[in-house]
VOGUGU-773362 format. One record per residue (C-alpha): residue in three letters; x, y negated, z negated. Coordinates in pm, whole numbers. Example, Ala and Ser with C-alpha at 12.3 -4.5 7.8 and 13.67 -1.06 7.14 Angstrom:
<rs>
- res; x; y; z
- ALA; 1230; 450; -780
- SER; 1367; 106; -714
</rs>
This chain:
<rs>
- res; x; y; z
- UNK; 454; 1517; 1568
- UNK; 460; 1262; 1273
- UNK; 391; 1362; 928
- UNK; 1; 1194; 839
- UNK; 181; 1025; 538
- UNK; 458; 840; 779
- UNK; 217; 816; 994
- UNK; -36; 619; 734
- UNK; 303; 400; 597
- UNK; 322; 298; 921
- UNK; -48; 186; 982
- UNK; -52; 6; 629
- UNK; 262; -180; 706
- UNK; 114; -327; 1017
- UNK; -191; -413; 861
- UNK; -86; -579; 589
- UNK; 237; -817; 827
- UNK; -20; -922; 1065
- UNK; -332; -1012; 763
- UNK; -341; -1366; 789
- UNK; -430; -1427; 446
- UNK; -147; -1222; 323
- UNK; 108; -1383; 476
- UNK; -25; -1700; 373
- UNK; 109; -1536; -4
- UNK; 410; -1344; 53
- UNK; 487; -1437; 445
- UNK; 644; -1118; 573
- UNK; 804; -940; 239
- UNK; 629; -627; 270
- UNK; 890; -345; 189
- UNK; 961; -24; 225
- UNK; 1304; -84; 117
- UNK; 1349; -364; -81
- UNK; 1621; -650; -46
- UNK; 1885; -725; -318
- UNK; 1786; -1063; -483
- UNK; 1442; -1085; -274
- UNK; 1230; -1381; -218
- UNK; 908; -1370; -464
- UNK; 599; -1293; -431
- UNK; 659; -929; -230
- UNK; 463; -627; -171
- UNK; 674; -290; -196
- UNK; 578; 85; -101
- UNK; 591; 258; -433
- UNK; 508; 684; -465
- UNK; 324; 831; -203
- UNK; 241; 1170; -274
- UNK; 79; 1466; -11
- UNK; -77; 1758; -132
- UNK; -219; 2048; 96
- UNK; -600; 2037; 125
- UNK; -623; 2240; 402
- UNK; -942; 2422; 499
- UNK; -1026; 2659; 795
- UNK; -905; 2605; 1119
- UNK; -827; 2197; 989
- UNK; -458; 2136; 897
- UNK; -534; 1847; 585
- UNK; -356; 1617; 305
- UNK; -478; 1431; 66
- UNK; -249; 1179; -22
- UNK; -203; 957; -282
- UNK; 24; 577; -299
- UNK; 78; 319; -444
- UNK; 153; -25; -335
- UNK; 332; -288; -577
- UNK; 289; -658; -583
- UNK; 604; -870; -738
- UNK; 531; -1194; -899
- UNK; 749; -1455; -1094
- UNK; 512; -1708; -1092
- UNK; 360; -1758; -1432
- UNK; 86; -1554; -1583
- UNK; -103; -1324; -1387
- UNK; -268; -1505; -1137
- UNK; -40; -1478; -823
- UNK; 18; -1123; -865
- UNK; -396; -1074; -868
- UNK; -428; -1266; -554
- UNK; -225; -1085; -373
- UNK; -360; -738; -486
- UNK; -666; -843; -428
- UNK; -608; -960; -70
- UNK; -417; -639; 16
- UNK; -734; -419; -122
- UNK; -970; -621; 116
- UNK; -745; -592; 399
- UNK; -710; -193; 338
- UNK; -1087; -195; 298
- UNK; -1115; -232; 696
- UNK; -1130; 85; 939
- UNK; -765; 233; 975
- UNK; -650; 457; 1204
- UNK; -369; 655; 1284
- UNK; -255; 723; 1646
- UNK; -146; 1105; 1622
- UNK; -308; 1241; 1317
- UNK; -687; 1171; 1216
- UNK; -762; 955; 917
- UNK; -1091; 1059; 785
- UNK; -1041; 809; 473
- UNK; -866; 541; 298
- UNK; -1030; 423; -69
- UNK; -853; 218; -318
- UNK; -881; 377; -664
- UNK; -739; 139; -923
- UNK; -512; -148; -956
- UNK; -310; -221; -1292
- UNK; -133; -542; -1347
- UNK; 124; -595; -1623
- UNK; 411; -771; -1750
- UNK; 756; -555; -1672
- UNK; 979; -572; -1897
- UNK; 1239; -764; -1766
- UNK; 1004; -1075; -1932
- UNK; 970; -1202; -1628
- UNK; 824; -1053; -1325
- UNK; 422; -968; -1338
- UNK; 370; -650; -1132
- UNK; 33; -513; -989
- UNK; 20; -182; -884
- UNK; -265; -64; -611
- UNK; -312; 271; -593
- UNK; -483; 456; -330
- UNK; -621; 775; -214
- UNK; -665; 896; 141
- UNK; -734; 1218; 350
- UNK; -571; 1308; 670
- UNK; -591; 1586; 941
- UNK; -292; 1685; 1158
- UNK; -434; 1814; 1473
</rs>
């Protein structure tokens, strides 16, 4: 049996390789591991946590993640582009093929400078519910 929150990776890195309009932006740099030296703009898995919600007779997580958009183009626009594409893309029915995903909602994205100088960053976070059968 796959863990729900493997099992969600999984269904968010399919969905956001084969969204058209993403890959129009970043092609197919979505990581879960990230290259040395990579090609900008990217999107990388960042913190994903689970936490036990379970209730009677329902095994349950609610998990939390966070999804990070690189950017060296200049200012902030790129990097809002793409965040904003991946939120619309999550915003679509999801499902998982072992474990039950009752739902996906994006809570907050943050964009900001890091401090190399250099590289804007968004960061997409999301919170979601699963049941393991």
């Amino acid at each position: 049996m796959t863990s729900p929150t493997l099992e969600l990776q999984q269904a968010l890195f399919s969905r956001l390789t084969t969204n058209a309009a993403l890959i129009a932006l970043i092609g197919d740099r979505v990581y879960d591991w990230v290259p040395e030296n990579p090609t900008y703009p990217y999107v990388s898995f960042g913190p994903m946590d689970e936490t036990s919600a379970d209730a009677d007779c329902v095994d349950a997580f609610e998990i939390s993640m966070q999804l990070d958009v690189w950017s060296r183009s200049v200012g902030y626009e790129e990097a809002r582009q793409v965040a904003d594409v991946i939120r619309r893309a999550l915003k679509a029915d999801l499902s998982l093929t072992e474990n039950a995903l009752v739902y996906l909602v994006h809570r907050q994205t943050r964009v900001f400078r890091d401090p190399d100088g250099l590289t804007s960053h968004a960061a997409l976070t999301f919170e979601a519910v699963a049941e393991q059968p």
